[in-house]
C-alpha positions in Angstrom: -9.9 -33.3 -78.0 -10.9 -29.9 -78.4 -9.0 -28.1 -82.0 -7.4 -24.7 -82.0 -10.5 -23.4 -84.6 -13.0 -24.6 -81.8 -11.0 -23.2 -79.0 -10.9 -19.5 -80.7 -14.8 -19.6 -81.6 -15.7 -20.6 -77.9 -13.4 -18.0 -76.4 -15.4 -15.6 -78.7 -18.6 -17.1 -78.0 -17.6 -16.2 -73.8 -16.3 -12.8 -74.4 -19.3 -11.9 -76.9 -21.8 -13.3 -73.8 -19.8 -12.1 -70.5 -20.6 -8.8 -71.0 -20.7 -5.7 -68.8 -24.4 -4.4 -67.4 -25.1 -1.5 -65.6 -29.2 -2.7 -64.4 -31.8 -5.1 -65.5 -30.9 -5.9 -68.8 -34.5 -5.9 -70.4 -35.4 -2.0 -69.2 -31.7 -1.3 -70.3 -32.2 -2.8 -73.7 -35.9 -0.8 -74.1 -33.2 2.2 -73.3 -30.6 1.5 -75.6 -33.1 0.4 -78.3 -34.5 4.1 -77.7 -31.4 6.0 -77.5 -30.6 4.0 -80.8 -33.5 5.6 -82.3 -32.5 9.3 -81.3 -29.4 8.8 -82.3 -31.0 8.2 -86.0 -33.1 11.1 -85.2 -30.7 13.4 -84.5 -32.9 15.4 -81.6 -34.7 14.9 -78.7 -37.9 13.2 -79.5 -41.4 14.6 -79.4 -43.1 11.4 -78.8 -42.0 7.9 -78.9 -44.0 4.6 -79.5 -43.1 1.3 -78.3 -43.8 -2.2 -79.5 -42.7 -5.1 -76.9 -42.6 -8.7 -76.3 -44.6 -10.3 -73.2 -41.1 -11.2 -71.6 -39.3 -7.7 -71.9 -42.3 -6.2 -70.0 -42.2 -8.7 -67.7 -39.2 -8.3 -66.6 -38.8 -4.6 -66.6 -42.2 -3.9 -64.7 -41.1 -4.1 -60.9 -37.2 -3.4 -61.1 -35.0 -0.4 -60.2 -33.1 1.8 -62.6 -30.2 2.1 -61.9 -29.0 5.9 -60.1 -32.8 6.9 -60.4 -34.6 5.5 -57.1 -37.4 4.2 -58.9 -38.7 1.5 -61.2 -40.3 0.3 -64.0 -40.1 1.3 -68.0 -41.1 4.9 -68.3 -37.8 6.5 -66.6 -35.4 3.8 -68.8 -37.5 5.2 -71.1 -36.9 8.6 -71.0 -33.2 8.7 -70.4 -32.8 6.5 -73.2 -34.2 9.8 -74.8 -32.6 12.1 -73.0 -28.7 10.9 -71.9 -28.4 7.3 -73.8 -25.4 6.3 -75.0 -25.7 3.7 -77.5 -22.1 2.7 -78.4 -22.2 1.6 -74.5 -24.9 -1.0 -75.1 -26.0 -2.4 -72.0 -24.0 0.5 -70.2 -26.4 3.1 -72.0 -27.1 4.8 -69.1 -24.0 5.2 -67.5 -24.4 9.0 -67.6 -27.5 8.9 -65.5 -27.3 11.8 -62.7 -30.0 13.6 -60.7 -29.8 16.3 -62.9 -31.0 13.3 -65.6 -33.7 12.3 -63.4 -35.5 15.3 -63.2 -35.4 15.3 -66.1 -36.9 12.2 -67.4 -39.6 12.5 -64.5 -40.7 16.1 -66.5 -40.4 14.1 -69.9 -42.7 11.2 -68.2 -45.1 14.2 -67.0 -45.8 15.2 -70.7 -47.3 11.9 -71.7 -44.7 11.6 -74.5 -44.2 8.0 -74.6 -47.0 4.6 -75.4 -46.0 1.4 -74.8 -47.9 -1.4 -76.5 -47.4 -5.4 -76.7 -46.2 -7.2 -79.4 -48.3 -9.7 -80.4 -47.3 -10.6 -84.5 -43.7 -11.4 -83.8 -42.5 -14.8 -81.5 -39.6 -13.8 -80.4 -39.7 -13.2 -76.5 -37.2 -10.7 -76.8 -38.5 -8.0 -79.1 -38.7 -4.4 -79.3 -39.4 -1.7 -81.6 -39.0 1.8 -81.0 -40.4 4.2 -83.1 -39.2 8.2 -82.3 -40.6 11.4 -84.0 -39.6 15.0 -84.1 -40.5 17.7 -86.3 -42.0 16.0 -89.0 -39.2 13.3 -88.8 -39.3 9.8 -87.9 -36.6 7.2 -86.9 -37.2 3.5 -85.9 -35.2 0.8 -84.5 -35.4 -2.6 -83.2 -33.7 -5.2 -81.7 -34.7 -9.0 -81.7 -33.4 -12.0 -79.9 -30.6 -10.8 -78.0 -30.4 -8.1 -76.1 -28.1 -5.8 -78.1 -29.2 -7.0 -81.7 -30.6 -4.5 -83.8 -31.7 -5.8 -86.7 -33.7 -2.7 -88.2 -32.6 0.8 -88.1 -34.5 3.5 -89.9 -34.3 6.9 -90.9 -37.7 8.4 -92.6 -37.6 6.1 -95.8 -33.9 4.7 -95.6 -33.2 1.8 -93.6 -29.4 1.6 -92.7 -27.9 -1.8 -91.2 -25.1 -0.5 -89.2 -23.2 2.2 -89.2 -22.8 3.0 -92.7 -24.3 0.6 -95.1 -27.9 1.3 -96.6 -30.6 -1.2 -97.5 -33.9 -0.4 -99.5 -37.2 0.5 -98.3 -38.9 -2.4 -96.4 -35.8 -4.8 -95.7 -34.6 -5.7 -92.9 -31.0 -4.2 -92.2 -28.2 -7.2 -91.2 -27.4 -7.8 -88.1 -25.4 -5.6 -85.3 -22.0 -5.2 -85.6 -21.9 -7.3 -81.7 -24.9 -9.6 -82.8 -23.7 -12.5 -80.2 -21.5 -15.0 -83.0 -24.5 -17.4 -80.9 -27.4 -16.3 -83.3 -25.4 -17.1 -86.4 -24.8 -20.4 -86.5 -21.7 -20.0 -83.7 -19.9 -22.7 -81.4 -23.2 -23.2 -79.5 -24.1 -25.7 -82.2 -21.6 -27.6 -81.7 -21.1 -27.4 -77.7 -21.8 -30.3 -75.6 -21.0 -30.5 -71.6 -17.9 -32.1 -72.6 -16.6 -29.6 -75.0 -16.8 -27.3 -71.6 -15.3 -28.8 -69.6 -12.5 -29.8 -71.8 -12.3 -26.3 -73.1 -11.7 -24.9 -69.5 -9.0 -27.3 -68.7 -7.1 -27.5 -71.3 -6.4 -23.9 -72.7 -3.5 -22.1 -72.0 -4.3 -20.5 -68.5 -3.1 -16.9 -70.1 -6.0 -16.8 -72.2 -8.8 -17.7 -70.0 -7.6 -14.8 -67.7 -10.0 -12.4 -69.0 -12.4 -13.8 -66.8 -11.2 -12.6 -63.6 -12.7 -9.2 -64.8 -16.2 -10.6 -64.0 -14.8 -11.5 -60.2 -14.0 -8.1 -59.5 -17.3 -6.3 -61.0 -19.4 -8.7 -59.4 -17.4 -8.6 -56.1 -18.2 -4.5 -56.3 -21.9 -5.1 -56.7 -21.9 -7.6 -53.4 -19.9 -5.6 -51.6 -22.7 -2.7 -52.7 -25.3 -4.8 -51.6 -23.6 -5.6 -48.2 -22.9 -1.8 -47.5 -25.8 -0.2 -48.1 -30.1 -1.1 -48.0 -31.4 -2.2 -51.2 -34.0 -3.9 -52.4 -35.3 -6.9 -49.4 -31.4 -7.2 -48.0 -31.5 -11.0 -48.0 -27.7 -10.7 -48.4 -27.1 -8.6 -45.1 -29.9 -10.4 -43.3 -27.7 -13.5 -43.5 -24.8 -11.6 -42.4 -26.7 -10.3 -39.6 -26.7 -11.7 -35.9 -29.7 -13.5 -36.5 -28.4 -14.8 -39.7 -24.9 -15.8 -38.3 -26.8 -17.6 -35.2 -28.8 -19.7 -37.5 -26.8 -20.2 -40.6 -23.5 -20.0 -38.8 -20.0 -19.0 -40.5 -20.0 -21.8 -43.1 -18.5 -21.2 -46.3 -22.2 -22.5 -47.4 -23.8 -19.0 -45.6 -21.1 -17.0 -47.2 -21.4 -18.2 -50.5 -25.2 -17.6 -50.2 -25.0 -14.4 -48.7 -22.0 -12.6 -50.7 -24.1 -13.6 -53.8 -27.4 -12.6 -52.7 -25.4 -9.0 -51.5 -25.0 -8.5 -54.8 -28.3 -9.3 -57.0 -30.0 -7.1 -53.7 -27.5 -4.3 -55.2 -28.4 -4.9 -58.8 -32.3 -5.3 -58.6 -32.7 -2.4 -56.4 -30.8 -0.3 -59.2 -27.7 0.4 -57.8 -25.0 2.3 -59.9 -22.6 -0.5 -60.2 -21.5 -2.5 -62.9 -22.0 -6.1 -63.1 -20.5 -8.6 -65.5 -23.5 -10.2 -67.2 -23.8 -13.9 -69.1 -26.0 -14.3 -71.9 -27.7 -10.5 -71.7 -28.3 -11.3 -67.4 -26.6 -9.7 -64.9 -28.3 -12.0 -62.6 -27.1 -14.6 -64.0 -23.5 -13.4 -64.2 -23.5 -12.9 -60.3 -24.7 -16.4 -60.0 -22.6 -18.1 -62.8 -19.9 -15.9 -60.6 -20.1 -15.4 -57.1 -20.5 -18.8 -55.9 -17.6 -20.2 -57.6 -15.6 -16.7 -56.4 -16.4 -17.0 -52.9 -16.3 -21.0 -52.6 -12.9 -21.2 -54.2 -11.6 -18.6 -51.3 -12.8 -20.0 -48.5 -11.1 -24.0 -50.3 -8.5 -21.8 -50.6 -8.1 -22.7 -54.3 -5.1 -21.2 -56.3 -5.8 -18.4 -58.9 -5.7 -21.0 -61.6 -8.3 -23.2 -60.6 -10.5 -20.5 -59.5 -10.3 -19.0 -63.8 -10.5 -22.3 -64.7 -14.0 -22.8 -62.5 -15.3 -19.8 -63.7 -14.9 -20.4 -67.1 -16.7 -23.5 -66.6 -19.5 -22.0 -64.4 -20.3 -19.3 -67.3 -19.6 -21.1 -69.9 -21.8 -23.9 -69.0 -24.5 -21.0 -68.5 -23.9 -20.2 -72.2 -24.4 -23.3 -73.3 -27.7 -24.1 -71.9 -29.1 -20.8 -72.6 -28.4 -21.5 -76.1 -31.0 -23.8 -76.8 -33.1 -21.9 -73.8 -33.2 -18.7 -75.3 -32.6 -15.2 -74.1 -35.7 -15.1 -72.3 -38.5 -17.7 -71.2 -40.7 -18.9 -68.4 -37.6 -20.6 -66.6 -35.8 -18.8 -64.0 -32.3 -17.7 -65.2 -30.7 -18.8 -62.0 -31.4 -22.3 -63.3 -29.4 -22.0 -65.8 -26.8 -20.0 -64.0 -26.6 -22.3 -60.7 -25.9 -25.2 -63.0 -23.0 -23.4 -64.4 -22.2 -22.4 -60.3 -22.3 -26.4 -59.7 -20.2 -27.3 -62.5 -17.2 -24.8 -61.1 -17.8 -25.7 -57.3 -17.7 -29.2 -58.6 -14.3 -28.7 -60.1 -13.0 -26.2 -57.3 -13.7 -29.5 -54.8 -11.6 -31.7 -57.2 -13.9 -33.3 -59.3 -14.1 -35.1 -62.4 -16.3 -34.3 -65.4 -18.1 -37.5 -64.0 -18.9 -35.7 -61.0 -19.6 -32.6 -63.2 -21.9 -34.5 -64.9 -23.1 -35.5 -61.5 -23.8 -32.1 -60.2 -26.2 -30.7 -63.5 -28.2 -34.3 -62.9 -28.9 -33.6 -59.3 -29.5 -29.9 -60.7 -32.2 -30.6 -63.3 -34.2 -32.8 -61.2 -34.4 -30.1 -58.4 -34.7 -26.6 -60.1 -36.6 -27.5 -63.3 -39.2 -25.4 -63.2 -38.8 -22.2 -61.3 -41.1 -19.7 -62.7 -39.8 -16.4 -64.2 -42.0 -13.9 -62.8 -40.4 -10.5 -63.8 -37.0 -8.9 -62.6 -37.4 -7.5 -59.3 -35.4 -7.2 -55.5 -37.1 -11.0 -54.3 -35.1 -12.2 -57.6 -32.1 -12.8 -54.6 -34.5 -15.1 -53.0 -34.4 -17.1 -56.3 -30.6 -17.1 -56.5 -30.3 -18.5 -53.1 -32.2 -21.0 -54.0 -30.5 -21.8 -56.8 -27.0 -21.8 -55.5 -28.1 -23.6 -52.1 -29.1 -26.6 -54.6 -25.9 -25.7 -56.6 -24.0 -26.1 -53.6 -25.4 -29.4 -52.3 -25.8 -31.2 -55.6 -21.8 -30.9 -55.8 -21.3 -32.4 -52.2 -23.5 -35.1 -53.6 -21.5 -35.7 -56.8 -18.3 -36.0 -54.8 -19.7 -38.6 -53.4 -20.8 -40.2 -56.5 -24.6 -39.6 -55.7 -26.9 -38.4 -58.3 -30.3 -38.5 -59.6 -30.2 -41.3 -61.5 -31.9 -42.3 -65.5 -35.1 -44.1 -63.8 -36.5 -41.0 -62.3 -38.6 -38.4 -64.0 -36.9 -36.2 -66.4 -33.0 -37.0 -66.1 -31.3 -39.7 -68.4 -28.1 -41.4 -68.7 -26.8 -38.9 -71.6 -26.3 -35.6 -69.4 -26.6 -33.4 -72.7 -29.9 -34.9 -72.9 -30.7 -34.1 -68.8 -30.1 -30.6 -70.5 -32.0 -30.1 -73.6 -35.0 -31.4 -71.7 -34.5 -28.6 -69.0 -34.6 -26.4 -71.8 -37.3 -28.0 -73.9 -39.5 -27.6 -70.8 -38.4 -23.8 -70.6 -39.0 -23.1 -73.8 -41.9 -24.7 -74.9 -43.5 -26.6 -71.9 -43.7 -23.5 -70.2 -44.8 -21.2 -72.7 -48.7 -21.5 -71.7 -46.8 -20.9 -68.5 -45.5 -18.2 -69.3 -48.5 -16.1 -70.5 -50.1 -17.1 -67.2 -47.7 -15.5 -65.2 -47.8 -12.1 -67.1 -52.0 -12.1 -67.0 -51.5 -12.3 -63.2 -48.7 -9.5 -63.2 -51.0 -7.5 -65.1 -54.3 -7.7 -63.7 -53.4 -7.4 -60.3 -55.6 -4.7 -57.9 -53.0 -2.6 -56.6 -53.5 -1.6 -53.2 
C-alpha cells in the first residue's frame, strides 16, 4: 500500500521528469547552458569556450536543430548566444527563426566558439560554458541532468540561483528544477511494484496531467507523417509497400505512428515533444505505443492515463539507477515502460507486468547508444516491436524465465542488472563507440 507522502513525492518525481523538449535534448542543453551564461553576461559574447562530456558530444554530433535545417553543436551553439531563452529550459530555442539562422551561421563564420572534451569530471552529462565580452567573463555549468546548473559565475562571484551568492571557488546549490531525482527523491525508494500500484490506485483526477504528453507527442507523429524528415521509417510503413507487407494491424500502426514522430524530432522539426527523464525520444516511446495501442483496444480514457503513467513512470524508474546518459539505448528503457502500459491496456496483472520487463531485458539488453540522430526511429521500432510482443507473451503467461542468462525470479533485480550493464558493463563500450564516431574518414 502505497501512503499519501509517497504518492505526492512520485507525482512530483513524474511531473519534474515528463517535461516539454523542443529537439535533442543534449545540443539543447549545450544551448541553454550557453544562453545561461549570456544571460550572466549581460551581452552577446565575443568568444565562448566549451568543456563537454563524451556522451553530450555524442549525442549532439549527427542530429537536427530544431527550425534550422542543419545539425550538429555549432548552430545550438550559437543561438544559445544569440536568441536563448533560459527560463524555457529545454524550450530555449523556441524563438529560433530564419532571421536567427543567419545569424548564428555569420556567428559560426567568425570562429568564435571551441569545444573541448571533458576528461577530469565522470559525469556523462557535463558541460561548462565559459562566455567573454569586453574584458568580462561569465561561466556556467550544468551536471547530471539536463537542466541542472550547479555553478553560475559572474567574473569573481559565483551566484546559485537567482539571487543568492556564494564565495569564490564554491560550487553554487543546485537549480531551482534540479529533478527532486538527484537529491535523494522517490527513486530510492521505487520498486516495479510501487509503479504499478501508484498508477492504479490514485485518484484518476490527478494522474490527468498526463494526457498533455499524448497530445504533444501526437503533434510530432503527425509532423513526421506529413512532411519528409530525417529516413521516413514512419511514412515508409504507411506507404503501399509498407501496408502490403506489414498490413493494417494495430502492430504496424503502433510502429509506424511512433516512428512518424522520432523521424520528426531527430530531423529537427519545430514541434514540441513531451520528454521523460531529459529524452524526447524516450517520451515518444514511453508514449506513443501505449497512445495508439490503447485506441485501436479501444480502451476508455481512464485506462489509457492510467497506462501511461505506468509506461513513463516505469521509464523513470529504471533510468534512475541508469543515469541520464550511458552506452544503453534509451528506447530500452522507454519500451519497457511501453510494455508495462500495453500490458495493462490488454488487461493484465502486475504478474504479467512483471512478465513483459523479463521477456524485455532478455531481448533489448544491450542496444548500443551511438549518438542522437534520424536512424534513432529504427531503434525505437525495435524497441516497441519487442515491447509489443513481450506483452502478447505475458498474457499468456510466457516469459524468460530465472535459469537463463541475465533475468532472475525478483523482477527489480531483472532491472538493476539491465542497468548495471548500462552503466558500468558498457562503459568501455561506450568510449569505443565515440573513437569510431570520431575518427571516421568522411567521404
Amino acid at each position: 500500500m502505497i501512503t499519501k507522502e509517497e504518492k505526492l513525492q512520485i507525482l512530483q518525481l513524474i511531473k519534474e521528469q515528463v517535461v516539454p523538449a523542443i529537439g535533442c535534448t543534449e545540443p539543447i542543453a549545450v544551448a541553454l547552458c550557453v544562453a545561461k551564461a549570456t544571460e550572466l553576461l549581460g551581452q552577446k559574447p565575443e568568444h565562448i569556450e566549451l568543456r563537454l562530456s563524451a556522451n553530450i558530444l555524442k549525442n549532439a554530433m549527427g542530429v537536427g536543430i530544431p527550425g534550422t535545417g542543419m545539425v550538429g553543436l555549432p548552430i545550438a551553439i550559437a543561438l544559445g548566444a544569440l536568441i536563448g531563452r533560459p527560463e524555457l529550459e529545454l524550450e530555449v530555442l523556441r524563438d529560433c527563426n530564419r532571421e536567427a539562422v543567419e545569424a548564428g551561421k555569420a556567428y559560426i563564420a567568425e570562429d568564435r566558439m571551441h569545444i573541448a572534451l571533458e576528461e577530469n569530471d565522470p559525469d556523462k552529462l557535463f558541460i561548462n560554458v565559459i562566455v567573454t565580452a569586453d574584458g568580462h567573463e561569465a561561466e556556467a555549468r550544468i551536471k547530471t541532468h539536463h537542466t541542472n546548473f550547479v555553478l553560475l559565475r559572474k567574473d569573481k562571484e559565483v551566484r546559485g540561483g537567482e539571487n543568492s551568492v556564494c564565495p569564490e571557488g564554491n560550487l553554487a546549490p543546485s537549480h531551482p528544477h534540479t529533478p527532486a531525482s538527484s537529491n535523494n527523491a522517490p527513486s530510492t525508494f521505487l520498486t516495479l511494484r510501487k509503479v504499478y500500484d501508484f498508477a492504479t490506485e490514485t485518484d484518476i483526477d490527478d494522474l490527468r496531467f498526463i494526457l498533455e504528453a499524448k497530445r504533444l507527442n501526437e503533434g510530432a507523429a503527425e509532423a513526421g507523417l506529413r512532411e519528409n524528415y530525417g529516413h521516413q521509417l514512419g511514412k515508409t510503413m504507411c506507404s503501399p509497400l509498407g501496408r502490403g507487407i506489414m498490413g493494417d494491424s494495430i502492430f504496424s500502426k503502433v510502429l509506424s505512428v511512433t516512428s512518424c514522430a522520432c523521424d520528426a524530432r531527430m530531423a529537427g522539426a519545430m514541434v514540441p515533444v513531451m520528454s521523460n527523464s531529459g529524452s524526447g525520444n524516450q517520451g515518444i516511446c514511453a508514449t506513443m505505443p501505449v497512445v495508439v495501442f490503447s485506441k485501436e483496444n479501444h480502451n476508455t480514457e481512464e485506462e489509457l492515463i492510467r497506462a501511461l503513467i505506468i509506461s513513463n513512470l516505469t521509464a523513470i524508474y529504471i533510468k534512475q539507477s541508469l543515469g541520464a546518459l550511458s552506452a544503453l539505448c534509451g528506447c530500452v528503457v522507454a519500451s519497457t515502460g511501453s510494455a508495462c502500459g500495453i500490458t495493462y491496456l490488454m488487461g493484465g496483472t502486475y504478474e504479467q507486468m512483471c512478465y513483459s520487463v523479463k521477456n524485455m531485458v532478455a531481448n533489448l539488453t544491450g542496444m548500443i547508444c551511438d549518438g542522437a540522430k534520424p536512424s534513432c526511429a529504427l531503434k525505437l521500432t525495435s524497441g516497441v516491436s519487442t515491447a509489443v510482443m513481450s506483452a502478447m507473451l505475458a498474457m499468456q503467461h510466457k516469459y524468460v524465465s530465472s535459469v537463463e542468462g541475465i533475468i532472475e525470479d525478483d523482477v527489480d533485480r531483472c532491472i538493476h542488472n539491465l542497468t548495471a550493464i548500462g552503466s558500468k558493463g558498457m562503459d568501455v563500450t561506450d568510449r569505443f563507440v565515440l573513437d569510431i564516431m570520431t575518427h571516421k574518414k568522411n567521404k
